[in-house]
C-alpha positions in Angstrom: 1.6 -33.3 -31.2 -1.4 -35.2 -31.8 -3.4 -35.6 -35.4 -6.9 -35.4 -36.5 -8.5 -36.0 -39.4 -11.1 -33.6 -41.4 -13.4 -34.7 -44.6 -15.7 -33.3 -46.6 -17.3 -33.6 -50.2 -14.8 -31.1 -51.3 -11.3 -30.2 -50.2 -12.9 -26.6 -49.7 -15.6 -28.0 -47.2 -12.9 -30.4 -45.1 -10.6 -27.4 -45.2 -13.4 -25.2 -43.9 -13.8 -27.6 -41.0 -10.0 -27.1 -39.8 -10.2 -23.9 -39.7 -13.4 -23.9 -37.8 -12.3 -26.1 -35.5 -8.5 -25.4 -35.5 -7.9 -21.8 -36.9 -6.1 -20.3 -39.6 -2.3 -21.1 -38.8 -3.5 -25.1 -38.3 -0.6 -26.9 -39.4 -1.6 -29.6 -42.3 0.1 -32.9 -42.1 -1.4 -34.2 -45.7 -4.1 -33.7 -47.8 -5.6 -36.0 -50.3 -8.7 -37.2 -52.5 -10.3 -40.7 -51.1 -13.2 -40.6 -54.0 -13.7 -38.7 -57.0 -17.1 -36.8 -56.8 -19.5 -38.6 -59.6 -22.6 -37.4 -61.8 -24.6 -39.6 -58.8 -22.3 -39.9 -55.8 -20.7 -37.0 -53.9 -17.1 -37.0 -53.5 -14.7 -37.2 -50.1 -11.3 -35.2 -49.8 -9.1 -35.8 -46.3 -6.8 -33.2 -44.6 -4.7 -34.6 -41.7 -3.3 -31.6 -39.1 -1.7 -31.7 -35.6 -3.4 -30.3 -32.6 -2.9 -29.9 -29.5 -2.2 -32.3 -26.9 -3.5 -31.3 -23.6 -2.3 -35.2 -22.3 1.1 -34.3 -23.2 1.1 -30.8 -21.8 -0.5 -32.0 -18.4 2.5 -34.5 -18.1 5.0 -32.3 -19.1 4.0 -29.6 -16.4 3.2 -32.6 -13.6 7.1 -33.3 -14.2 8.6 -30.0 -14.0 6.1 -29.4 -11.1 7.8 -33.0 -9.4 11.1 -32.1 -10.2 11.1 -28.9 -8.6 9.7 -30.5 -5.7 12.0 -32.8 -5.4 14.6 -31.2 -5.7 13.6 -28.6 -3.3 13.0 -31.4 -0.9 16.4 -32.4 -1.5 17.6 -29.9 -0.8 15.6 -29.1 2.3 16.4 -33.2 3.9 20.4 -32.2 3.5 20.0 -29.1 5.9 17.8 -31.0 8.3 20.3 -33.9 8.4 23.5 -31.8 8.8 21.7 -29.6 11.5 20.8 -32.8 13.3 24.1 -34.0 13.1 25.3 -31.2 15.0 23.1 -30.9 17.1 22.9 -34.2 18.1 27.3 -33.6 18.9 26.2 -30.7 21.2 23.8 -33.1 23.3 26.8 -36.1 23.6 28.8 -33.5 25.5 26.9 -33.8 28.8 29.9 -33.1 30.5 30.6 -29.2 29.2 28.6 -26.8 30.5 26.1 -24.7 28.5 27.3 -21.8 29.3 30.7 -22.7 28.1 31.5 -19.7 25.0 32.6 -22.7 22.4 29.2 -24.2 22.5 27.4 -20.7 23.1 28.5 -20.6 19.6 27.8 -24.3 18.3 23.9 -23.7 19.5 23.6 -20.1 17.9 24.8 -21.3 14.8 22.3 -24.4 14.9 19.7 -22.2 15.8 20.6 -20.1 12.4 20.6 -22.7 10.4 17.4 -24.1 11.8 16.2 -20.3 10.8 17.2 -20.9 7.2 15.3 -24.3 6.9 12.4 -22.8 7.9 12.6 -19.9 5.2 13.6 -22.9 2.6 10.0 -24.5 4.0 8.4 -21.6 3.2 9.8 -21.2 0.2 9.2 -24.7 -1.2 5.6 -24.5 0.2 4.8 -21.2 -1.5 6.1 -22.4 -4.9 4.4 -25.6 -4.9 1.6 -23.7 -4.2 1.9 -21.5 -6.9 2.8 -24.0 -9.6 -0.2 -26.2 -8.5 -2.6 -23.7 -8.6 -3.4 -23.6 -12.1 -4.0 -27.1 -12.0 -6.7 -26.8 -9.4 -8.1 -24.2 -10.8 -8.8 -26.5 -14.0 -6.0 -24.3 -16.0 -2.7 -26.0 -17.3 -0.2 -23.4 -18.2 2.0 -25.2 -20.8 6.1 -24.4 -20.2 5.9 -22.2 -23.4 3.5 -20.0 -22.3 5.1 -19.5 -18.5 7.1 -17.2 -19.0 4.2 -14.4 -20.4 1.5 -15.8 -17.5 4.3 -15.0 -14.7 5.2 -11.9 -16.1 1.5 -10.7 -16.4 1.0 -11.8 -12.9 3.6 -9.9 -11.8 2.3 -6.9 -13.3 -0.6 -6.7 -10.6 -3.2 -7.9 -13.0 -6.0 -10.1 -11.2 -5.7 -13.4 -11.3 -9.0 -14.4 -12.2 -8.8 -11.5 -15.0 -5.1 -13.5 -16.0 -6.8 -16.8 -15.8 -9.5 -16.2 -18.5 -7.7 -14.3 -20.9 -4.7 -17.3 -20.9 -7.2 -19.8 -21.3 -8.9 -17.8 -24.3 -5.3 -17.3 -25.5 -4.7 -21.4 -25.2 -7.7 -21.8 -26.9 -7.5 -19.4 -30.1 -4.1 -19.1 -30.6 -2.5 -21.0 -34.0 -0.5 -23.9 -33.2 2.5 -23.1 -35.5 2.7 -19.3 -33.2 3.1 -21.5 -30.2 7.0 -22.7 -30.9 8.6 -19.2 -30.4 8.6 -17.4 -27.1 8.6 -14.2 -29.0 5.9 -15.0 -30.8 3.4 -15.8 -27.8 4.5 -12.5 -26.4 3.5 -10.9 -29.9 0.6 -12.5 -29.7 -0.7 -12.4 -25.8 0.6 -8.5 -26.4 -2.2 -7.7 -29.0 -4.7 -9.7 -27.3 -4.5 -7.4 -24.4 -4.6 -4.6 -26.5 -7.2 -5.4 -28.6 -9.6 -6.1 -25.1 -8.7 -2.1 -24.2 -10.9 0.4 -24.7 -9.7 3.9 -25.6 -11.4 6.8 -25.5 -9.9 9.0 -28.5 -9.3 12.4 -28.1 -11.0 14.4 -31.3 -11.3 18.0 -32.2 -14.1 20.2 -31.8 -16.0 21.3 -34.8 -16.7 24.5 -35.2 -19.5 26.2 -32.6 -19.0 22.7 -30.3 -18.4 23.3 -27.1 -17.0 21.2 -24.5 -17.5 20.3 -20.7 -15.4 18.1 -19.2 -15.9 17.4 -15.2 -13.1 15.1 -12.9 -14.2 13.2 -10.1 -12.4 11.1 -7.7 -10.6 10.3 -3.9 -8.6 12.7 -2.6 -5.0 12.6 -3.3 -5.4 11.6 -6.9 -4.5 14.7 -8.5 -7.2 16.1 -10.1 -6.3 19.5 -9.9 -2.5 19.1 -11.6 -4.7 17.1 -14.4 -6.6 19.7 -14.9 -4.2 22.4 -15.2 -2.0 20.1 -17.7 -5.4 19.7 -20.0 -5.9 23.0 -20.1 -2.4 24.3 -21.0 -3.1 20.8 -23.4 -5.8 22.7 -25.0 -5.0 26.4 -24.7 -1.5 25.8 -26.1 -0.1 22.7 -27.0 -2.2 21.4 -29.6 -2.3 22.1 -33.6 -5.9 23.9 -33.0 -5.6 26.1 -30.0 -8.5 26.3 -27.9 -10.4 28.9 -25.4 -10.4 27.6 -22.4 -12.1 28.3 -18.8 -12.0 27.1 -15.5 -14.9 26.2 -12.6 -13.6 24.7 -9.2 -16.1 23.3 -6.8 -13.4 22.5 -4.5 -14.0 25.6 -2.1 -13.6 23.5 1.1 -9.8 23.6 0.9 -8.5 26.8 0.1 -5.1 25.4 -0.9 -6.8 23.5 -4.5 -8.4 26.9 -5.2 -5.4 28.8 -4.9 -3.5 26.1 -7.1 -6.2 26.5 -9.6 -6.2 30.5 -9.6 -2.1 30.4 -10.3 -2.1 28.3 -13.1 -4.9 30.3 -14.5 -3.6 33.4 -13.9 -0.2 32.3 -15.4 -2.4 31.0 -18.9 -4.5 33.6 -18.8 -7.7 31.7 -18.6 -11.0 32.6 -17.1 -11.7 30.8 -13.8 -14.7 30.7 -11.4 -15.2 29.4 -7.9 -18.8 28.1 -7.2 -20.3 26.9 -4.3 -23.8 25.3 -5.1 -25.7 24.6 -8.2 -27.7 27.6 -8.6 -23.9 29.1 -9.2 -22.9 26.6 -11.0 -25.4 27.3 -14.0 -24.3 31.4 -13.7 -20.7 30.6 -13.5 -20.8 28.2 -16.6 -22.8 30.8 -18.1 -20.2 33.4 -17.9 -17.8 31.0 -19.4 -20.1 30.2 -22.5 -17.6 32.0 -24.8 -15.1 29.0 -24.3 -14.7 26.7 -26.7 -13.6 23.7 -23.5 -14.5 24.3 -19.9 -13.0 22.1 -17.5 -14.7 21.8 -13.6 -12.5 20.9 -10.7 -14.4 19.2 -7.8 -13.9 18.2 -4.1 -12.3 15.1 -3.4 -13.9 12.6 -1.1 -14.1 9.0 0.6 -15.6 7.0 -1.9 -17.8 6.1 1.1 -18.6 9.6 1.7 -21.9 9.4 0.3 -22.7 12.8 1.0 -19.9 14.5 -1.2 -20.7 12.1 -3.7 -24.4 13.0 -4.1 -23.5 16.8 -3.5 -21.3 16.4 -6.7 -24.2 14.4 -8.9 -26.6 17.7 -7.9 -24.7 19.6 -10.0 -24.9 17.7 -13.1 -28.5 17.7 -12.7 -28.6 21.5 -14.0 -29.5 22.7 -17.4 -26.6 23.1 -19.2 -25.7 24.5 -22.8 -23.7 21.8 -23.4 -23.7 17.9 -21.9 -21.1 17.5 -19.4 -18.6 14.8 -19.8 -17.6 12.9 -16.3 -14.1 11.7 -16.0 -13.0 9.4 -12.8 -9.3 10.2 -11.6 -7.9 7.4 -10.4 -4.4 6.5 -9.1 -2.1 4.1 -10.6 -1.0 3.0 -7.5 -4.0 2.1 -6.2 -4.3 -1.5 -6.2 -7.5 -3.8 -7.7 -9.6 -4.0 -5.1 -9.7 -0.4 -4.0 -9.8 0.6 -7.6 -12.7 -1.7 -8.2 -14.2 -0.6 -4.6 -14.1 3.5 -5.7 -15.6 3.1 -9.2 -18.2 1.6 -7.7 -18.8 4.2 -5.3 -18.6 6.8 -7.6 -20.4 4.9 -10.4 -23.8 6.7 -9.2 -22.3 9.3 -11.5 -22.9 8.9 -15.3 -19.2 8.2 -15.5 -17.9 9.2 -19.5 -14.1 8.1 -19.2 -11.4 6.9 -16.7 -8.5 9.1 -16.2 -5.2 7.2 -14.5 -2.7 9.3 -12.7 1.0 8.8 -11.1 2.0 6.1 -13.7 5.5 7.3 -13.0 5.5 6.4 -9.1 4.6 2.6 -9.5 6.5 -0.3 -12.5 3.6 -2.8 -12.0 0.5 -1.4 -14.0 -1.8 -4.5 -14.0 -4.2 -2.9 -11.9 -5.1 -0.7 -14.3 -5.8 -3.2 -16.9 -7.5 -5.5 -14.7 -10.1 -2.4 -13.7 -10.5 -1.7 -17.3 -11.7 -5.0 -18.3 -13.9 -5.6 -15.2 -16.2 -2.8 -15.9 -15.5 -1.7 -19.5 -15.2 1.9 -19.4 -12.8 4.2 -21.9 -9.4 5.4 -20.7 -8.8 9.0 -21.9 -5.6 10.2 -20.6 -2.5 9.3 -18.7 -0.1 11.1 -16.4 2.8 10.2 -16.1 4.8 12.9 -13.6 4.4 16.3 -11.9 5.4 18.4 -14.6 2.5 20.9 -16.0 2.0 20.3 -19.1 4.5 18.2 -20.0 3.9 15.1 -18.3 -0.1 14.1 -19.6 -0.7 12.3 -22.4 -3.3 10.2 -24.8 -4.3 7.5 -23.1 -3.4 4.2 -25.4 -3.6 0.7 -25.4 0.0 -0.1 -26.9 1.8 2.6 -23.9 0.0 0.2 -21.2 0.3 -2.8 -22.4 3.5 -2.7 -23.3 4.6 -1.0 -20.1 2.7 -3.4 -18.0 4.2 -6.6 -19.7 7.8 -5.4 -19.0 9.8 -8.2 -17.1 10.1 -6.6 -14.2 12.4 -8.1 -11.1 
């Protein structure tokens, strides 16, 4: 570690400065009074702590980066130089034929080998490639801290997303945290928490009502949501709620027949609308619920058409403002993610809702769409069962899911 020296006209001033510059957990090397403060001369206190060394971090990766390089290399020369060997054997026997079932062999089992120092290529290539890219992208990832960046990588988060929260995490973090791996998990753990926003689920005071509308591709699974909030609501919370249905999916016939048999097994009101001018009697009908929750068609992102068809009904006069939650698949990855909020963005968008948690280990994605365009998650599910498997979205259940060390 490398020293540096603070002063001020008081020890509280020079410590003020470390901790400005350094942060709360700096590590102080030695403190002391240079000259005592007079009735017409100020006085001047040193503190001497350790920082970082970038220098010494820079060479340390540099080396393990050449040593595995070299070793791969190794490693990679040896296979070259016992393939050559033999085949150079097969080529001194001009006097056997090819064809003969002895050399058949020989050549087959060169040709494997050759095989096998190709995918060794590869593999050297592609780790190289890995290990250096931090370094070209102006970010050293100090051998502490490796561990946490590969396993957040793994976890499907975007790299650029990765990149910027490590270095924020390089830059902030106290240098006596940065000894113990558990510690720099703690640490990067509530980090990514803290960047998370939730969208807490609250109860209704008394005379509030509630609309809640889900939007999203097809095949997300916004009808089993739905029908897991409202048994949620109806009977599974402290505070039981009246609840009713509206579907705007009439083009398939099998979501509104979904719809009608969990409602008819609850017992809850449920209406099937086609336009807007229905739209306002059916939620009119429903007015006596406390929480009314509206089913929609599922659609392209690019289907522009759907989309708008959707957005006329929330231009309608309404009792009560209408809450619009994106259902999104967890196994979905970034780029699509980012590509069908955007789409569906021309919606005043309230929450994000993530579905199928349990059908993919590497949850990244979700973070990394979070923290691009900073809207609330409000709920997860995590299976098929209704209405077991839905639960409070929070920042602790996927971070700490996504940072798992997963193989």
């Amino acid at each position: 570690m490398a020293l540096k020296t603070f002063t001020g006209e008081t020890m509280q001033e020079a410590m003020a400065k470390v901790k400005a510059e350094v942060g709360d957990e700096a590590l102080i090397v030695s403190n002391r009074e240079i000259k005592k403060r007079t009735l017409t001369t100020p006085g001047l206190y040193e503190v001497v702590v350790e920082v970082e060394d970038n220098n010494r971090y820079q060479k340390k990766t540099k080396r393990i980066i050449d040593e595995l390089e070299s070793n791969k290399k190794d490693e990679v020369l040896l296979k070259i130089s016992e393939a050559a060997k033999k085949i150079n054997n097969l080529s001194n026997n001009n006097d056997k034929k090819l064809n003969n079932g002895a050399n058949i062999v020989e050549i087959k089992e060169v040709q494997k080998e050759m095989q096998e120092i190709a995918n060794t290529m590869k593999l050297l290539q592609s780790t190289i490639w890995d290990l250096n890219s931090c370094q070209r992208d102006n970010l050293v990832i100090p051998p502490e801290f490796s561990e946490i960046y590969a396993i957040a990588k793994n976890s499907g988060m975007h790299k650029a997303h990765l990149d910027e929260i490590m270095t924020l995490t390089l830059k902030h973090m106290p240098l006596k945290m940065r000894s113990n791996p558990i510690t720099i998990k703690r640490y990067f753990n509530t980090l990514l928490r803290r960047i998370i926003p939730i969208r807490q689920e609250r109860e209704l005071g008394a005379g509030v009502k509630k609309i809640m509308m889900f939007v999203g591709p097809t095949g997300v699974g916004k009808t089993t949501t739905i029908a897991k909030l409202a048994a949620r609501y109806a009977f599974q919370k402290h505070k039981k709620y009246k609840v009713g249905i509206i579907t705007l999916d009439t083009y398939r016939i099998g979501a509104v027949e979904q719809l009608m048999t969990y409602a008819r097994m609850m017992k809850l009101s449920i209406e099937a609308v086609v336009d807007p001018g229905d739209f306002v009697e059916a939620l009119n009908r429903l007015r006596n619920n406390d929480i009314i929750l509206i089913d929609t068609v599922g659609s392209s992102q690019h289907d522009k058409e759907k989309v708008d068809k959707i957005n006329s009904f929330l231009s309608v006069n309404t009792f009560a403002s209408i809450d619009v939650n994106l259902v999104l698949s967890a196994t979905t990855k970034f780029e699509d993610l980012k590509d069908i909020y955007e789409n569906f963005s021309i919606l005043p968008l309230d929450t994000l809702v993530f579905t199928k948690l349990d059908e993919t280990k590497r949850i990244g994605n979700i973070f990394s769409l979070v923290y691009d365009v900073k809207k609330p998650i409000s709920y997860f599910s995590i299976g098929q069962e209704v209405p077991d498997d839905l639960i409070v979205a929070s920042n602790e259940y996927l971070v700490d899911n996504m940072l798992k060390d997963i193989k």
